[in-house]
N, C-alpha and C positions, 0 to 999 in steps of 0.2 A: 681854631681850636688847638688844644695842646695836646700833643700825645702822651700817653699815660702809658707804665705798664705798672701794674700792680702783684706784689710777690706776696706768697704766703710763706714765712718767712718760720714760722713755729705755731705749735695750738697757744692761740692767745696773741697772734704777734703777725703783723701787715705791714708789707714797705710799699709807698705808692712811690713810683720815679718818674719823673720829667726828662727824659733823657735824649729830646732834642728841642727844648728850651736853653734860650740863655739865660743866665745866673739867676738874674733879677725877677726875668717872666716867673722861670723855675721853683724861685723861692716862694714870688705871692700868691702861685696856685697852692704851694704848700699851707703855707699859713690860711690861706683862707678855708681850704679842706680842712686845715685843723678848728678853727672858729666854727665851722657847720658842723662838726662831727661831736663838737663841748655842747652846743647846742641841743642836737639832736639826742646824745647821751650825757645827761647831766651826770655828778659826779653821785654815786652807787647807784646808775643804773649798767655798770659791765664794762664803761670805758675807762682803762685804768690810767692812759698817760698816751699822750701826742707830743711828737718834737720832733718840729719841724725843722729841714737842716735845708742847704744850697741849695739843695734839686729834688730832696725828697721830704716823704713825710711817713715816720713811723708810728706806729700804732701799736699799743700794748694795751690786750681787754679781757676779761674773764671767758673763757669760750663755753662757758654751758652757762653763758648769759648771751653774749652776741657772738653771732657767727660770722667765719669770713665771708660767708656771701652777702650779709647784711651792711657787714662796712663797705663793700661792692655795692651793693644796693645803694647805698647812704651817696657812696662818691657819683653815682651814674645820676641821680636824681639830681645834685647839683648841675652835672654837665647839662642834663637837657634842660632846665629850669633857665642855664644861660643861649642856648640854642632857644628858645622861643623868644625871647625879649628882642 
């Protein structure tokens, strides 16, 4: 499993960072978190923009639509979804 820290970064605005991953691992936890979170919030339900970069992945969303604990919620449901399989 990869370690995550996840920053609240402004109202509206989430950094998830991979920051003992290498590059590669780094980047496709990003992009994938990004692909589950377009998913989960299609576009005008709150998630304004995802971009995903080396190590991390930012998040820009209306916050009196989704909240930071919910994109927390959003990323922890992937992590255990991969912990059972």
């Amino acid at each position: 499993m990869i370690a995550v820290r996840v920053r609240d970064v402004a109202d509206g605005a989430i950094l998830v960072e991979y920051p003992e991953a290498g590059e590669d691992e780094a980047n496709r936890a990003a992009v994938a978190l990004s692909a589950f979170l377009g998913r989960r919030y299609p576009p005008g339900e709150g998630l304004l923009d995802r971009i995903p970069g080396a190590r991390t992945l930012f998040c820009e969303f209306d916050p009196l639509r989704v909240s930071h604990e919910a994109i927390r919620r959003a990323w922890a449901s992937t992590t255990a979804s991969k912990k059972s399989r």
